[in-house]
C-alpha positions as CSV (number, residue, x, y, z in Angstrom):
1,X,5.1,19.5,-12.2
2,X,8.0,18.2,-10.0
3,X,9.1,15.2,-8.5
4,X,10.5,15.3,-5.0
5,X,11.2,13.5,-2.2
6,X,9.7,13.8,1.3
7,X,10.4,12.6,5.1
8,X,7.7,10.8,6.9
9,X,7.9,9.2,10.1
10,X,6.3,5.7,11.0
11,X,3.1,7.3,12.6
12,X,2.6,9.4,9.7
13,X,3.1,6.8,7.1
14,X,0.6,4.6,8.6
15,X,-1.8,7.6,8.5
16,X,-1.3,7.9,5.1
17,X,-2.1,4.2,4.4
18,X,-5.1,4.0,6.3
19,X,-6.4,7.4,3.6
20,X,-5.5,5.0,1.1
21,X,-7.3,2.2,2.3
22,X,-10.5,4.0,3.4
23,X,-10.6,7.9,2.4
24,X,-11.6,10.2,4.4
25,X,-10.4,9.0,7.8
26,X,-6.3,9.5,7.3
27,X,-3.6,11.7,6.2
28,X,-4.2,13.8,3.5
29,X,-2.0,17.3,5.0
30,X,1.4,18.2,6.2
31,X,3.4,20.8,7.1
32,X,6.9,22.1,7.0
33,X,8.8,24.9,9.1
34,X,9.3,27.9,6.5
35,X,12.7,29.5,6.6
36,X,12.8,32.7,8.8
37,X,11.9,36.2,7.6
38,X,10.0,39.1,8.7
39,X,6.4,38.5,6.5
40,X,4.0,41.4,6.0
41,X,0.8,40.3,6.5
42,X,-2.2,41.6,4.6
43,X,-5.9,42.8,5.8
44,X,-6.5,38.4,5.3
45,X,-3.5,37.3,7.2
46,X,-1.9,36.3,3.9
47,X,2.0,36.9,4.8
48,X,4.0,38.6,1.7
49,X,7.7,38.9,1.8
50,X,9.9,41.7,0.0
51,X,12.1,40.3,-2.8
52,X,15.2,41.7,-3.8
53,X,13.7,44.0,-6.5
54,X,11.5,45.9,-3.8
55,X,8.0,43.7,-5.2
56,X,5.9,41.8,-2.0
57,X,5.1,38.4,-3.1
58,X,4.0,35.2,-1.5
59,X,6.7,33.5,0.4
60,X,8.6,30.7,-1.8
61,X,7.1,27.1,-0.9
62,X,9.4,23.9,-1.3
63,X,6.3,22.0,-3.2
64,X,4.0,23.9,-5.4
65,X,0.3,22.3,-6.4
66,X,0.9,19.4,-9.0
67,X,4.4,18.5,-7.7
68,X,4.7,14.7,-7.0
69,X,6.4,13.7,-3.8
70,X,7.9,10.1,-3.1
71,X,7.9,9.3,0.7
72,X,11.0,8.3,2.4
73,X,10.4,6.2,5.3
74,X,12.4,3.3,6.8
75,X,13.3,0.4,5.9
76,X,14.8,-2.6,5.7
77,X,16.0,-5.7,3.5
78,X,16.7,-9.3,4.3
79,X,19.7,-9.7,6.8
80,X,21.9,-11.3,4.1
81,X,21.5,-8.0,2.8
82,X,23.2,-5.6,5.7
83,X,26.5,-4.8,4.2
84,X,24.5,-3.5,1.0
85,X,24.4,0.0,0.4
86,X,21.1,1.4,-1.4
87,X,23.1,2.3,-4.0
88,X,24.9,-1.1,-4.7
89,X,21.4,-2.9,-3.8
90,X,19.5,-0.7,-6.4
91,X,22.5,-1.3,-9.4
92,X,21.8,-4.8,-8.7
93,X,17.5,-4.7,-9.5
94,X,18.8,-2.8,-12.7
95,X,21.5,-5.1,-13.9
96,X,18.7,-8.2,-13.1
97,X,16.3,-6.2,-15.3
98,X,13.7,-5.8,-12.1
99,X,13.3,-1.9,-11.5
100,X,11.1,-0.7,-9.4
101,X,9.9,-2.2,-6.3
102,X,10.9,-5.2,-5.0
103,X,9.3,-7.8,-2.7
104,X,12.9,-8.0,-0.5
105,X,11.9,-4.4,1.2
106,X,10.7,-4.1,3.9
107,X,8.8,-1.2,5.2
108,X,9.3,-0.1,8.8
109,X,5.8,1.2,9.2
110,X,3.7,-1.6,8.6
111,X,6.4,-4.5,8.1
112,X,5.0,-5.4,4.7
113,X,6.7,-4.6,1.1
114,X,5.2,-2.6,-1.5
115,X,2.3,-4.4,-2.3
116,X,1.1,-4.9,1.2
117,X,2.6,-8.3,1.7
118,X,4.4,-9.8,4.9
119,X,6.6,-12.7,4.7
120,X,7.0,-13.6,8.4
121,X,9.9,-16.4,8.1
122,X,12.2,-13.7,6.2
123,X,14.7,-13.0,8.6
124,X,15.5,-8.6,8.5
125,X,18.4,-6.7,8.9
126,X,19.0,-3.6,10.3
127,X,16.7,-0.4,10.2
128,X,17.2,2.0,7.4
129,X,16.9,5.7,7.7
130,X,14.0,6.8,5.4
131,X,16.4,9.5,3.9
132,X,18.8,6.6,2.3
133,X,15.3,5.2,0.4
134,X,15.8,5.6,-2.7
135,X,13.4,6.4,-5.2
136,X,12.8,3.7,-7.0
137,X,12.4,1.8,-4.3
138,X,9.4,4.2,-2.8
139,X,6.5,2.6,-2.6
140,X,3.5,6.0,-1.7
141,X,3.4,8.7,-4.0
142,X,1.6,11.9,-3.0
143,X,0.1,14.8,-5.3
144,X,0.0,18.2,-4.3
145,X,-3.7,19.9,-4.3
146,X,-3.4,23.0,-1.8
147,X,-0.5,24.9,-0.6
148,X,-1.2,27.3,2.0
149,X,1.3,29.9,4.6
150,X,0.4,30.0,8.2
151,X,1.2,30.0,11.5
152,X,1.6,26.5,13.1
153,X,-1.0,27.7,16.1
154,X,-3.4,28.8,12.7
155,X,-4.5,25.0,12.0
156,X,-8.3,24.4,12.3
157,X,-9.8,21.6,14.1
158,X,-10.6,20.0,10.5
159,X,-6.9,20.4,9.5
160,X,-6.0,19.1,12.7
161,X,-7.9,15.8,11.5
162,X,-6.4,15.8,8.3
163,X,-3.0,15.8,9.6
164,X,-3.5,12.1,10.3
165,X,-5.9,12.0,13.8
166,X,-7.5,8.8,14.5
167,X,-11.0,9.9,16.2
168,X,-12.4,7.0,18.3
169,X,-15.8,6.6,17.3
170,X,-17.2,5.4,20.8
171,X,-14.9,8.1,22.7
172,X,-14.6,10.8,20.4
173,X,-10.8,10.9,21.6
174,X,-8.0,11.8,19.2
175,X,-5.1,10.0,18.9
176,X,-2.4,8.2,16.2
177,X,-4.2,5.2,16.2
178,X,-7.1,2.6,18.0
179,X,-4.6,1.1,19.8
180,X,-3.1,4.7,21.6
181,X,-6.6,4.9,22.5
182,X,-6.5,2.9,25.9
183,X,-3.3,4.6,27.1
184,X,-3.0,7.5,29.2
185,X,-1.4,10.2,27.6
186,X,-1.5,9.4,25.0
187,X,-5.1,10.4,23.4
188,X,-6.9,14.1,23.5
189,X,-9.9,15.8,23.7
190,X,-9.2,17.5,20.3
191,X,-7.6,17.0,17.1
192,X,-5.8,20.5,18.0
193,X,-4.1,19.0,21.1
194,X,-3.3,16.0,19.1
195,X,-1.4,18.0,17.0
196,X,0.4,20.4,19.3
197,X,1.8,16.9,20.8
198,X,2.4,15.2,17.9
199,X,4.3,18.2,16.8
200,X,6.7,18.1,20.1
201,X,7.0,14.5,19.2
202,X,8.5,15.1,16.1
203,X,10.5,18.3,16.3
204,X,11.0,18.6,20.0
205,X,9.6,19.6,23.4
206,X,8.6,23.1,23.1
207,X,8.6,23.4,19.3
208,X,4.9,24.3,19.5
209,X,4.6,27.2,21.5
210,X,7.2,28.8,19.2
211,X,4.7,29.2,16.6
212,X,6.5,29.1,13.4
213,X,5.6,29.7,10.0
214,X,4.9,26.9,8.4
215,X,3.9,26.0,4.5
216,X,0.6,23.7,4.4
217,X,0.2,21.2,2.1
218,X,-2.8,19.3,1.1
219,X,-2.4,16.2,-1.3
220,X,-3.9,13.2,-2.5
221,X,-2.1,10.1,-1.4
222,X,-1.5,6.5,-3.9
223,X,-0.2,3.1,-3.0
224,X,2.0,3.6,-6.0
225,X,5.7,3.9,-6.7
226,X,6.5,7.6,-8.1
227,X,7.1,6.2,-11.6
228,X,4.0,3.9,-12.1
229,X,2.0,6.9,-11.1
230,X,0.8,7.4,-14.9
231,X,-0.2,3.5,-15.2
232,X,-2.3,4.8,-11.8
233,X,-4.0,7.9,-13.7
């Protein structure tokens, strides 16, 4: 088992939420671009790749099953707080003996701190990249179940789902959320065209129809930081 970090974006992040608060109807996949190399697939479509001493093996993965990932997202802290660095800011929870957590972030997603609070009358500074949060600030901690290869165009309608589509019960549209619902554009017949846009959204016009490999990985998804995970279990 390993701990690492990964990159989500807002949309995502609040997909993964709303699994936590109701399973079954958020997040629960992702998937990452795999590096380039010539795969040999098998009679199953399973690609293999030749490694140095001449063997075919499955294509390396950056997360294997068990691994426990941290999600980076953005952020903020109160404005008083702007010329802080993370590092500086995190030094000072460990010299005040309060690790972990801490009620002053806030997450960009939602606008609430780790524990699901809001404090409207705290005045925030400026948005933080998710790449500078650092881990013991992280407040959603994902487990690894299922790693799979593909090709991007490969994902089922079901996958497609579990990537984070919000079906409207009425409409049976897809789209990130209720609200995208009544806008035009921005909802789709399937959770496959969902996708295919979202994708675009997030890694540029176009990056669809090049079809990549990418790694696919299922996980379970806690409202936990990374280290607390084993008060969790």
């Amino acid at each position: 088992m390993t701990d690492l970090p990964c990159l989500y974006s807002g949309p995502m992040v609040r997909a993964i939420l709303r699994e936590i608060a109701s399973p079954g109807t958020g997040k629960t996949q992702t998937r990452r671009v795999m590096p380039e190399w010539p795969p040999i697939c098998t009679s199953r479509g399973t690609p293999l790749v030749q490694c140095k001493d001449g063997v075919y093996r499955s294509p390396p993965t950056r997360y294997k099953v068990g691994d426990r990932l941290w999600v980076r997202e953005a952020w903020r802290l109160p404005d008083c707080e702007d010329d802080i660095s993370p590092a500086d800011f995190v030094k000072r929870l460990i010299d005040c003996e309060m690790p972990g957590p801490n009620g002053l972030v806030r997450f960009e997603a939602d606008g609430r701190d780790a524990w699901g609070d809001e404090y409207p009358d705290l005045p925030l500074g400026r948005v933080r990249a998710g790449m500078h949060l650092p881990r013991i600030l992280s407040r959603i901690t994902l487990t690894v179940t299922e790693v799979r290869v593909q090709r991007l165009q490969d994902i089922s309608e079901a996958d497609a789902i579990a990537e984070g589509a919000y079906k409207g019960k009425a409409s049976g549209r897809y789209a990130d959320n209720y609200a995208m619902m009544a806008i035009a554009g921005q909802w789709f017949a399937s959770s496959r065209a969902w996708y295919a846009d979202l994708w675009d959204r997030i890694n540029g016009r176009g990056a669809w129809d090049l079809n990549p490999w990418v790694a696919a990985y299922t996980f379970t998804p806690y409202l936990t930081n990374i280290d607390a995970m084993e008060a969790v279990a």
